[in-house]
MIGU-742875 format. One record per residue (C-alpha): x, y, z; residue in one letter. Coordinates in Angstrom, 3 decimals. Example, Ala and Ser with C-alpha at 12.3 -4.5 7.8 and 13.67 -1.06 7.14 Angstrom:
<nodes>
<node <12.300,-4.500,7.800>,'A'>
<node <13.670,-1.060,7.140>,'S'>
</nodes>
This chain:
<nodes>
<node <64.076,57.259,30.759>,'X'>
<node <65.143,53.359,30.554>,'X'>
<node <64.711,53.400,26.854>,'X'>
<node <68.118,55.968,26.742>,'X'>
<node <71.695,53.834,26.482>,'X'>
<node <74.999,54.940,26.814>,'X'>
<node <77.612,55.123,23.642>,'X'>
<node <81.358,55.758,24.784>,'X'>
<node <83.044,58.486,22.156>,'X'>
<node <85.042,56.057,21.439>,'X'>
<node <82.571,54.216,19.602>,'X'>
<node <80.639,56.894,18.112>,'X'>
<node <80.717,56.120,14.853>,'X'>
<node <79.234,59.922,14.381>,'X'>
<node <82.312,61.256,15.569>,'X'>
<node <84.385,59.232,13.242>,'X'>
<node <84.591,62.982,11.296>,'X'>
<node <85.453,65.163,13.421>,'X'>
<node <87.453,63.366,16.191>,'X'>
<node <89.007,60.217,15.636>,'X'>
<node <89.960,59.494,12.321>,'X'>
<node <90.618,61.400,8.872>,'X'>
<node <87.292,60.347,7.505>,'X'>
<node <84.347,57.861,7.136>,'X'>
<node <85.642,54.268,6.113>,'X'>
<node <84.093,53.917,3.473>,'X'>
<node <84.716,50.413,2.473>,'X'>
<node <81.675,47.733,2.464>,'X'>
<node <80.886,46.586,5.625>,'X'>
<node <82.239,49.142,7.245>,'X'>
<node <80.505,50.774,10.624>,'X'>
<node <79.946,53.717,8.587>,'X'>
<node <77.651,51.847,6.241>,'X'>
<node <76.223,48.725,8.052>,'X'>
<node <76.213,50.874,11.537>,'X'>
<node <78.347,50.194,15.177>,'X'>
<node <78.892,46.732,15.984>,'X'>
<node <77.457,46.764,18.993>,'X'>
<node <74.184,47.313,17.781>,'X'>
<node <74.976,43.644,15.991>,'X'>
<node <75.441,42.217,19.965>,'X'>
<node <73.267,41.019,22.924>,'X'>
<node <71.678,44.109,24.484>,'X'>
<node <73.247,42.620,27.790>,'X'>
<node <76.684,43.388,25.954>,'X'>
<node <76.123,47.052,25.200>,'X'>
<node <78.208,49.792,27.055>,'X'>
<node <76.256,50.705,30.306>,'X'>
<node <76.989,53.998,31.926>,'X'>
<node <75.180,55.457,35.349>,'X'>
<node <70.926,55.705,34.587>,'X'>
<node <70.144,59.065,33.948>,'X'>
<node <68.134,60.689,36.777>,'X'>
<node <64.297,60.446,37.155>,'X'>
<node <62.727,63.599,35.983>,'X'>
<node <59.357,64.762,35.851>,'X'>
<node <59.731,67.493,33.513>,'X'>
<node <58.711,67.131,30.389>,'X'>
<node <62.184,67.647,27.975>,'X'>
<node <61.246,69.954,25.355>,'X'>
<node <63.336,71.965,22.349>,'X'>
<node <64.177,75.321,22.867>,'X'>
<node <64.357,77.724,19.704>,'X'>
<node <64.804,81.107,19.913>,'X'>
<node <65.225,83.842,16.720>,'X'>
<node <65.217,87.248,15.971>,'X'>
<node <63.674,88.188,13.029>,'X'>
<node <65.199,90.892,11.111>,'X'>
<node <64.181,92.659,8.042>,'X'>
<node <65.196,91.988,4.534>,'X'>
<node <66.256,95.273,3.816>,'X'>
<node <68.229,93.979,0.885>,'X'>
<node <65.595,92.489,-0.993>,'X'>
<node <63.507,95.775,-1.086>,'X'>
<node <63.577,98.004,-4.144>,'X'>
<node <62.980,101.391,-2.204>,'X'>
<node <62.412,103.219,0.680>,'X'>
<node <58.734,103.621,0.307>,'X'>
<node <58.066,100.096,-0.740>,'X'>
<node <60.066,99.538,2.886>,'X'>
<node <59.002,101.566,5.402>,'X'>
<node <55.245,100.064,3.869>,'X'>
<node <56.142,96.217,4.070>,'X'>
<node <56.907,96.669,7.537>,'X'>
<node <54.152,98.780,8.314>,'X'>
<node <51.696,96.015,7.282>,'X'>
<node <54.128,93.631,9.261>,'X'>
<node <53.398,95.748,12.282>,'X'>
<node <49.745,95.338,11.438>,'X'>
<node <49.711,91.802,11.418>,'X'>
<node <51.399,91.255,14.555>,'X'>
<node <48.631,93.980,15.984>,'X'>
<node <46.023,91.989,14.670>,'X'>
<node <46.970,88.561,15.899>,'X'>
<node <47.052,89.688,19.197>,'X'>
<node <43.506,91.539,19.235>,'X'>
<node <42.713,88.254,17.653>,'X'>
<node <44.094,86.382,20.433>,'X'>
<node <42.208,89.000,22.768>,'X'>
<node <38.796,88.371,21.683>,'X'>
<node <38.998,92.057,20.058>,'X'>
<node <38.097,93.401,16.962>,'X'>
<node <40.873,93.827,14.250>,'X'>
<node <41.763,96.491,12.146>,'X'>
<node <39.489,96.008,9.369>,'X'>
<node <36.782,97.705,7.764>,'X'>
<node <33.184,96.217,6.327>,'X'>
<node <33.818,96.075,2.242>,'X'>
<node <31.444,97.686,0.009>,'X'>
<node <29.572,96.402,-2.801>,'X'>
<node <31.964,98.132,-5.386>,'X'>
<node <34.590,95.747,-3.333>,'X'>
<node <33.318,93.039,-3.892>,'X'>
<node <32.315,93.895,-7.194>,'X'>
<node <36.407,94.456,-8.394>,'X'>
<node <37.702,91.640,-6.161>,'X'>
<node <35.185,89.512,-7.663>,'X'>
<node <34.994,87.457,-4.070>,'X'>
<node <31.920,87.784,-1.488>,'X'>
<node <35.062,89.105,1.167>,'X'>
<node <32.881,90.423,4.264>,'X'>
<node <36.099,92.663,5.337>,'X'>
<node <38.922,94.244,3.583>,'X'>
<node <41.914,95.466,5.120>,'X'>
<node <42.093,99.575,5.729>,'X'>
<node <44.909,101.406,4.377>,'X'>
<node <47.837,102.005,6.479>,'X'>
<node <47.447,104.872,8.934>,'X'>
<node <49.802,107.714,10.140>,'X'>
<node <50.389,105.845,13.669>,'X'>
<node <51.708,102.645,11.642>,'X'>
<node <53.820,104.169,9.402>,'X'>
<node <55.207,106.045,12.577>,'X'>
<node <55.900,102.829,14.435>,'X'>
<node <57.605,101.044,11.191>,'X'>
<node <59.681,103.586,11.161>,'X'>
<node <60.768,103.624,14.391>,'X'>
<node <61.176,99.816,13.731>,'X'>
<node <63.699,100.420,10.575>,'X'>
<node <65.581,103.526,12.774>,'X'>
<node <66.365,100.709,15.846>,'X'>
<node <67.247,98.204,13.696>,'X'>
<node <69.516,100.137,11.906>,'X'>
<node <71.315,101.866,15.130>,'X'>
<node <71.522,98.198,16.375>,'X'>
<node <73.536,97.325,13.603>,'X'>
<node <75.697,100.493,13.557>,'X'>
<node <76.053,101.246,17.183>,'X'>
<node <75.363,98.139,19.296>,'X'>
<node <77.349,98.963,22.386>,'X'>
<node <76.455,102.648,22.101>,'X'>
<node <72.432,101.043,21.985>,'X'>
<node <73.052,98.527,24.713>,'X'>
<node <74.461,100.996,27.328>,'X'>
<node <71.933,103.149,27.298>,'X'>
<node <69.006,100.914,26.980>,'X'>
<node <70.530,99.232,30.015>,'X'>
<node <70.350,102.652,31.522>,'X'>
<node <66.896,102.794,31.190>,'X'>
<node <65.913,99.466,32.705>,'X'>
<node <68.534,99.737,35.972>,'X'>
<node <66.620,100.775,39.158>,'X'>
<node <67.007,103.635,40.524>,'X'>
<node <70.117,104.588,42.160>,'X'>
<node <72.635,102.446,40.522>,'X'>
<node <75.427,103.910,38.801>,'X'>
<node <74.227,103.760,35.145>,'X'>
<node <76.783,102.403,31.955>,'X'>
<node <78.723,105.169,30.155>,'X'>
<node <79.398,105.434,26.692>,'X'>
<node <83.223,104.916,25.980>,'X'>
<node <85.274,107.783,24.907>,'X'>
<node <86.527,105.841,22.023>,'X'>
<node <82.553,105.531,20.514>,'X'>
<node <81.894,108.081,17.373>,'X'>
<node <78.929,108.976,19.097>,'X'>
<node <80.651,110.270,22.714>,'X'>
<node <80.365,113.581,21.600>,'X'>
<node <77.183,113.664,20.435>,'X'>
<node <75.329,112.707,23.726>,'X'>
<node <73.421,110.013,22.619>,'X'>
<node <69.911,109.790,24.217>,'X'>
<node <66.779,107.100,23.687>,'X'>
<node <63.703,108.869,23.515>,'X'>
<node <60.622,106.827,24.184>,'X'>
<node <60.008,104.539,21.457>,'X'>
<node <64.059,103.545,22.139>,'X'>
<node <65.272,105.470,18.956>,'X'>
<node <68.969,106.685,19.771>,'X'>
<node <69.222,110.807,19.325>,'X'>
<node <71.380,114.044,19.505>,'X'>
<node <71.071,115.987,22.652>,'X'>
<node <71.834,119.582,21.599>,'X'>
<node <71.539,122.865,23.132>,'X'>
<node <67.991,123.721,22.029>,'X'>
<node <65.838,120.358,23.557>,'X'>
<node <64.081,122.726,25.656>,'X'>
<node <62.575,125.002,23.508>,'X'>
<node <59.861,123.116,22.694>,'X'>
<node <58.545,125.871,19.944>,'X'>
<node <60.727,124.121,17.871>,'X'>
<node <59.811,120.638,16.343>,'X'>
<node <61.095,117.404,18.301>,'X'>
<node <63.205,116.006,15.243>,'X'>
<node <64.996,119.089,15.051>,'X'>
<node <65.605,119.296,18.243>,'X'>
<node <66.835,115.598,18.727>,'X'>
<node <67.108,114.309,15.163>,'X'>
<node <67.986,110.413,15.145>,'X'>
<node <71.722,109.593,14.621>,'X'>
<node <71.888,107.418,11.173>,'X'>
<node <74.987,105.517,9.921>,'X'>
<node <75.552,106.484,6.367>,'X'>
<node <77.092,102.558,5.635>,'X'>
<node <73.233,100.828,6.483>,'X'>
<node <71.274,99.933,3.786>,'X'>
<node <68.509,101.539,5.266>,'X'>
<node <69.656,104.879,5.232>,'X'>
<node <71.276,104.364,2.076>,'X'>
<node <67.437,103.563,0.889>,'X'>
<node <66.374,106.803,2.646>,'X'>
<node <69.225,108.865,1.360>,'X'>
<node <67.907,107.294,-2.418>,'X'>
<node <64.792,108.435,-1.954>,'X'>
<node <64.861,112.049,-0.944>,'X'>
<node <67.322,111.745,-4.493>,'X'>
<node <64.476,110.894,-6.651>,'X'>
<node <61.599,113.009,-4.902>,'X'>
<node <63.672,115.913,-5.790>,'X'>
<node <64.359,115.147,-9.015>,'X'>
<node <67.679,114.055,-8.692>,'X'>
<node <69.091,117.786,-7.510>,'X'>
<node <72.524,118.554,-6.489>,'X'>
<node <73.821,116.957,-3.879>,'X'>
<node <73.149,120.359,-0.960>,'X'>
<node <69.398,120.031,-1.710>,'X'>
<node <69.353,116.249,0.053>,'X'>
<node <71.873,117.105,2.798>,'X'>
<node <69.798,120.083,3.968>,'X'>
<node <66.344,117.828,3.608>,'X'>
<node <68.126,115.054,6.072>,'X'>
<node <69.315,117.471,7.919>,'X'>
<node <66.167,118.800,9.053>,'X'>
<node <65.165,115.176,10.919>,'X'>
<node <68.587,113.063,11.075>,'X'>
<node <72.350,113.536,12.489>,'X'>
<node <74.415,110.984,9.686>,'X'>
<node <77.985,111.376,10.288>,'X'>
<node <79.872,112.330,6.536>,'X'>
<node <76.709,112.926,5.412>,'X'>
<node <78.082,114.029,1.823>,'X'>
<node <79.707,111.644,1.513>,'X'>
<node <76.965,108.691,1.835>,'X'>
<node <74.802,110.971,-0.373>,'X'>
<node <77.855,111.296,-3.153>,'X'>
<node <78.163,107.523,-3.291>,'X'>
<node <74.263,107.152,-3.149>,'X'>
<node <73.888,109.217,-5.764>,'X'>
<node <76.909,107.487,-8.023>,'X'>
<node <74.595,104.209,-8.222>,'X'>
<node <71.636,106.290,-9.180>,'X'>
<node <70.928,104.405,-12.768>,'X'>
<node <68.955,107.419,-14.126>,'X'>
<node <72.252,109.744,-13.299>,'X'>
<node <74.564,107.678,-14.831>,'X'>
<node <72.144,107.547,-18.341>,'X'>
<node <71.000,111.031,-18.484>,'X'>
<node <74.435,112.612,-16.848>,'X'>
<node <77.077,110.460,-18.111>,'X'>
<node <80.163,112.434,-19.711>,'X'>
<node <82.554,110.138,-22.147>,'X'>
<node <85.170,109.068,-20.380>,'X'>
<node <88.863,111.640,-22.156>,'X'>
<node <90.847,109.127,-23.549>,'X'>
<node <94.779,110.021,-22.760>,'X'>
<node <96.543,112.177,-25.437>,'X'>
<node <98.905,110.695,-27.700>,'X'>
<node <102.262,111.475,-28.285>,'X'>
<node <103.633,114.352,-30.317>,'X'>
<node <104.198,113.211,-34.003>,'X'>
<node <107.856,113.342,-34.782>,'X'>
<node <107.452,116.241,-36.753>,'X'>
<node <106.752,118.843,-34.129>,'X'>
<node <109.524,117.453,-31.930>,'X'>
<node <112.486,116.997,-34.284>,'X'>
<node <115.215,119.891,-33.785>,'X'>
<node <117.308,121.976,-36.328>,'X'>
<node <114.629,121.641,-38.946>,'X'>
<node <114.229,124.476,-41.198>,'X'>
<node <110.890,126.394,-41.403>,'X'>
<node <108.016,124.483,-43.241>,'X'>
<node <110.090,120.932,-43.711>,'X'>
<node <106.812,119.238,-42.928>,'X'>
<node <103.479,121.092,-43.583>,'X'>
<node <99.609,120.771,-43.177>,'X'>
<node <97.701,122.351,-45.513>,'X'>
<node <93.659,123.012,-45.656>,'X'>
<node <91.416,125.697,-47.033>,'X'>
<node <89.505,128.417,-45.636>,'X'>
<node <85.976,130.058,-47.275>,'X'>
<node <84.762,130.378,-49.540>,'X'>
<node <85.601,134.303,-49.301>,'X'>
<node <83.377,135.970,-51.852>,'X'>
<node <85.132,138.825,-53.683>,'X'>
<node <83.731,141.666,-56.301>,'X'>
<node <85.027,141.053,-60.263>,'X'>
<node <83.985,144.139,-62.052>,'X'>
<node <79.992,143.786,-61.609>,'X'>
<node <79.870,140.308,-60.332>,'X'>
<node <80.653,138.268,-57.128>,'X'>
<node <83.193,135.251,-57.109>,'X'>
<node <84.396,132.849,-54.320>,'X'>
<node <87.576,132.556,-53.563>,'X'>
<node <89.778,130.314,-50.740>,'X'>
<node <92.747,130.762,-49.024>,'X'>
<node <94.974,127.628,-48.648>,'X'>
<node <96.440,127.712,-45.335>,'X'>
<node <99.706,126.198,-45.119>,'X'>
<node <101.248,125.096,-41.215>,'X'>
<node <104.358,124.453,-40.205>,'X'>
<node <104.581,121.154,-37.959>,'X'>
<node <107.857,122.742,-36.123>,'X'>
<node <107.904,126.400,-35.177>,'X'>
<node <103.491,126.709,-36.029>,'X'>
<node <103.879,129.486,-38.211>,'X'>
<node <101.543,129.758,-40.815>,'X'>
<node <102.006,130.729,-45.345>,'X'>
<node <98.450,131.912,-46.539>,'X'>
<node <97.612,131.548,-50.502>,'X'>
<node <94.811,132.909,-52.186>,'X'>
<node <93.014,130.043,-54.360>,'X'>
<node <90.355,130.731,-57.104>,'X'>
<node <89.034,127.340,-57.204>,'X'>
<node <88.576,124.343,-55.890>,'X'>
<node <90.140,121.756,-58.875>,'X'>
<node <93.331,119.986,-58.754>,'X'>
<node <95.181,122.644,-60.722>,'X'>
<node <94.472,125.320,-58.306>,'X'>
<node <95.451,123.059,-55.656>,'X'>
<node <99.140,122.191,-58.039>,'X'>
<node <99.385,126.443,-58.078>,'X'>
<node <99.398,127.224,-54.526>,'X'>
<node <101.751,124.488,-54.241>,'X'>
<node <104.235,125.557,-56.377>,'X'>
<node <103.539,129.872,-55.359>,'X'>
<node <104.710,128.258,-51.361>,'X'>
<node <107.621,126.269,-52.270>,'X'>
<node <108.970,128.895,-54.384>,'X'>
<node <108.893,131.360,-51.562>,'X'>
<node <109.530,129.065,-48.317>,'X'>
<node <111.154,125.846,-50.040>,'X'>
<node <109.880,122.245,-51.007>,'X'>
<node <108.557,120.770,-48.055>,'X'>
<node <109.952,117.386,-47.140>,'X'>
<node <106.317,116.149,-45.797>,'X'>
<node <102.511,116.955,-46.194>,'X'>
<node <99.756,116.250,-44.155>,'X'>
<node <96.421,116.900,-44.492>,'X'>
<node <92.767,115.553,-44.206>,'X'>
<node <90.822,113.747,-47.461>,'X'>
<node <89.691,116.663,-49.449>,'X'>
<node <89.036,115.778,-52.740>,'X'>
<node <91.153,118.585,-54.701>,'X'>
<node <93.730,117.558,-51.999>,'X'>
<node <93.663,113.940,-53.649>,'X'>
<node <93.998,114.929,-57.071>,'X'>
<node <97.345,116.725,-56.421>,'X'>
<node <98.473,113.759,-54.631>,'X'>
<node <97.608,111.842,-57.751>,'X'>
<node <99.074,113.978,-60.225>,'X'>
<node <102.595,114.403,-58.454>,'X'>
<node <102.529,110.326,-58.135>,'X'>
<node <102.542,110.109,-61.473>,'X'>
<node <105.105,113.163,-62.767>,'X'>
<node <107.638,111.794,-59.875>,'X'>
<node <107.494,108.070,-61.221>,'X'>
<node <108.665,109.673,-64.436>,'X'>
<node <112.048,110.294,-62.385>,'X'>
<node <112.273,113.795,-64.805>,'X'>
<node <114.507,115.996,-63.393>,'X'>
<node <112.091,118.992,-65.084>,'X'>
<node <109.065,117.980,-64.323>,'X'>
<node <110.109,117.425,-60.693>,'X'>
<node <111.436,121.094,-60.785>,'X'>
<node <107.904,122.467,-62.210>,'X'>
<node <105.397,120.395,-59.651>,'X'>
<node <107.383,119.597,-56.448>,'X'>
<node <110.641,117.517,-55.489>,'X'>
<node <110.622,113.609,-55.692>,'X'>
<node <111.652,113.486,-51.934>,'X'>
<node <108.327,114.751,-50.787>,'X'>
<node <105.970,112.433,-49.082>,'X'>
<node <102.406,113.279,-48.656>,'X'>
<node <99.882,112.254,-45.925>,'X'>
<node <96.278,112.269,-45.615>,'X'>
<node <94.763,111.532,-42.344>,'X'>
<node <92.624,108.637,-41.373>,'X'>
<node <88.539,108.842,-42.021>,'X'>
<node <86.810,109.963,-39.250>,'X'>
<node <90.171,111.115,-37.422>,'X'>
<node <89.529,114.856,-37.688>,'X'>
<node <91.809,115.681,-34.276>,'X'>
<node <94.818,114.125,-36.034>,'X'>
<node <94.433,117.566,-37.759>,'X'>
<node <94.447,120.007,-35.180>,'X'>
<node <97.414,121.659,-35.685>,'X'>
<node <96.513,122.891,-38.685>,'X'>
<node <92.665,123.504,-37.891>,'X'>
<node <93.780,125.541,-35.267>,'X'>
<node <95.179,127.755,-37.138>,'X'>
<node <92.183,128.298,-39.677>,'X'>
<node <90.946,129.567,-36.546>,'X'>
<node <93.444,132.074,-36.199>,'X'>
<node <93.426,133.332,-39.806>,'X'>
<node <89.544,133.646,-39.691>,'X'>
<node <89.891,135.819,-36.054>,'X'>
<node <92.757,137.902,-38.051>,'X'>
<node <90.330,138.282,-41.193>,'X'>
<node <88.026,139.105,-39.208>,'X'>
<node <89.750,142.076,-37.287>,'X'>
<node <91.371,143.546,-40.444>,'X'>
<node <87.717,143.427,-42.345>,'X'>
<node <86.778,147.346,-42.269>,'X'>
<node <83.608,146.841,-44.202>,'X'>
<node <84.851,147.775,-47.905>,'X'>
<node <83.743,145.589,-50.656>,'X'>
<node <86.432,142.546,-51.050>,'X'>
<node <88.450,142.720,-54.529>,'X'>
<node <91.219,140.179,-54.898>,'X'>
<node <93.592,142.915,-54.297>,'X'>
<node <92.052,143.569,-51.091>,'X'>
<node <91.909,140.028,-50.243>,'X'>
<node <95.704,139.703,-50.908>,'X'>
<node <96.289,142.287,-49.176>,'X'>
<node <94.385,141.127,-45.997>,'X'>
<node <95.927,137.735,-46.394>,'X'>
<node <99.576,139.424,-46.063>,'X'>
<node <98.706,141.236,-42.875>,'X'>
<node <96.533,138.241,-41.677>,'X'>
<node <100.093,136.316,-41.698>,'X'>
<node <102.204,138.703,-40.559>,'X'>
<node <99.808,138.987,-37.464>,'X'>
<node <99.599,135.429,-36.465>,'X'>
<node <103.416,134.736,-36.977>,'X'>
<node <104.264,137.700,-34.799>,'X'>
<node <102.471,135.809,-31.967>,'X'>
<node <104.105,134.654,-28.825>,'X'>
<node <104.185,131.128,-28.571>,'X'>
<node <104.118,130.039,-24.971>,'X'>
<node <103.581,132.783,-21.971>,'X'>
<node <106.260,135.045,-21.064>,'X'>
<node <107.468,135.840,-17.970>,'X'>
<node <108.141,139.678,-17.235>,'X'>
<node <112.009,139.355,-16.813>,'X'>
<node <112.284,137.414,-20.092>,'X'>
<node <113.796,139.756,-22.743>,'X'>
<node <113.652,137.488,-25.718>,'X'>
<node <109.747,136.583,-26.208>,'X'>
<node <109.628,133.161,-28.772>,'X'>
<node <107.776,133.572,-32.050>,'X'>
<node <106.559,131.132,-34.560>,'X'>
<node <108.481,132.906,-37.102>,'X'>
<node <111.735,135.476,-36.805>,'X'>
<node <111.088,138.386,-39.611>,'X'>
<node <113.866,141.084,-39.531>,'X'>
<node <112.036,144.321,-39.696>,'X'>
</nodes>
């Protein structure tokens, strides 16, 4: 004890950091670098302080840990609840080792030895039911210590008191006070309920271990009754916990659980709806007349009876962007001149259109072309035979087939009326005209929105006076 000397804090040069300045000097020959300067002086000159007291026990460091699972670093449950089971058997075996007893090993065969390709006189067994037991009765206190500590505290405090002192109480204020926590005898905290005396049922039922859904370990167990049954709905692994464990919101750590599941979010992932886009300004502009701005596409083929042979024919289904009434044409191919006729048959019976839209058919391309060029001539007759110089025409993006649902929709509608009206005859192209008239007359007779009962005045696509 004479070889210890005093250093005022003063002169600490070690609490030059923390204490007495705003940092090391740093400067050369500085105490920081070339040490105190009283180390420099006569040891006769150094600080002295009273001698320390004569001891005769020996001064030794004290360390103390607690060493706590890696839960985190573990893929699974299984891999888990085995780690620490072979934990627990090392800790068993150093202390028969330390006993002079036999450890848990087993003589290796010849085969062995054969596939280790070692001469190892033992190998270790495989883990047994009483192991796997204790580890996880290891994992279930280490996770209640975590989630519950004063909860775990009272009552093991409870347990170690003598007898007749006034044991700790769990506060009111705990998540668990109405649960009546208990420890059973491996120290695992449990449900009290009001069958732990009928002892035909099983013990877990009748005390099943309280879990906190927010531990990884649970979260691990909760993962693996996922996968063992094949990643069922969500009822199938609530009713298989609930047959051992009490987890508070239960669903709820199971819906989470199972959002993180990688082979659920590959093999049950939905595309994610993209918000609509506004109206065009077509179907929203007022005081428009009927058929100002159109969609047009075809329907069929419809195959029809010419004296003793069969033809196609198609029916050119032209929408109104506005009021979604619908003009149905009969064409008898699919060329550009066709395409110029029906044309020409609408706008002489509902007007020339100030816009068309529709999607990249090819005949649909060919009119455009032709009415390019007969407009650029600026001829006030040609312009009256094919279709006014003021009229624009669309075609929708490749690969943008929803930019055409207003229209499509209706194809829909004509085919449903066709196919109501169809009484089994052989189709003529009277017939089909004929069809075609009614079809039209049905669809534009249709309400557009619901009606309420007191409403008088239902809204239709298209006002005929009958």
């Amino acid at each position: 004890m004479r070889d210890w000397r005093w250093v005022p804090s003063k002169r600490n040069i070690a609490d030059v950091l923390t204490k007495w300045g705003r940092g090391p000097p740093l400067q050369r020959n500085s105490e920081w670098v070339d040490g105190p300067t009283i180390l420099y002086q006569s040891s006769c000159q150094w600080p002295s302080a009273d001698p320390i007291d004569e001891t005769n026990e020996e001064a030794r460091g004290l360390l103390s840990f607690h060493e706590v699972v890696a839960v985190g670093k573990i893929s699974c449950w299984t891999k888990l609840l085995r780690v620490t089971a072979t934990v627990v058997r090392f800790v068993t075996n150093c202390r028969l080792r330390k006993a002079g007893l036999p450890t848990i090993t087993s003589q290796a065969t010849e085969y062995q030895r054969s596939v280790l390709k070692a001469k190892f006189p033992t190998v270790q067994q495989p883990l047994q039911q009483n192991e796997l037991q204790h580890a996880e009765n290891i994992l279930w206190k280490q996770s209640q210590f975590d989630s519950f500590p004063d909860e775990m505290s009272a009552l093991t405090e409870n347990l170690q008191h003598e007898t007749g002192r006034s044991p700790r109480k769990i506060e009111k204020s705990s998540s668990l006070y109405k649960l009546s926590p208990t420890l059973d005898a491996e120290g695992v905290l449990r449900v009290r309920g009001k069958m732990e005396i009928n002892e035909a049922i099983p013990f877990d039922k009748r005390f099943p271990i309280i879990l906190s859904g927010k531990q990884e370990i649970t979260r691990k167990l909760i993962m693996h009754l996922h996968e063992k049954f094949g990643h069922a709905n969500r009822e199938t692994v609530f009713n298989e916990l609930r047959q051992k464990f009490w987890i508070p919101n239960a669903r709820a750590a199971i819906r989470q659980v199972s959002k993180e599941c990688v082979w659920c979010k590959v093999n049950r992932c939905e595309p994610s709806i993209p918000m609509m886009a506004p109206l065009p300004i077509q179907r929203t502009t007022p005081h428009l007349r009927p058929f100002s701005a159109v969609g047009i596409d075809y329907l069929g083929p419809v195959d029809v009876t010419v004296g003793r042979r069969n033809e196609k024919r198609w029916v050119a289904v032209f929408t109104c962007m506005a009021v979604r009434a619908v003009h149905l044409d009969v064409v008898y191919s699919l060329s550009t001149q066709s395409c110029l006729m029906a044309i020409k048959r609408f706008t002489s019976k509902r007007g020339v259109p100030e816009q068309i839209f529709s999607d990249n058919a090819t005949c649909f391309h060919g009119a455009n072309t032709v009415m390019r060029g007969e407009i650029n001539k600026i001829n006030h007759e040609c312009a009256e035979k094919i279709i006014s110089p003021v009229t624009s025409w669309h075609f929708n993006p490749p690969g943008t087939p929803h930019m055409g649902g207003v229209w499509e929709r209706m194809v829909r509608s004509v085919k449903e009326a066709l196919r109501t009206l169809d009484d089994g005859q052989r189709m003529t192209d009277e017939i089909l005209v004929t069809s075609l008239a009614e079809a039209e007359d049905l669809i534009n007779s249709r309400p557009l929105t619901y009606i309420p009962q007191d409403n008088s005045e239902p809204l239709h696509p298209w006002n005929n006076d009958k």
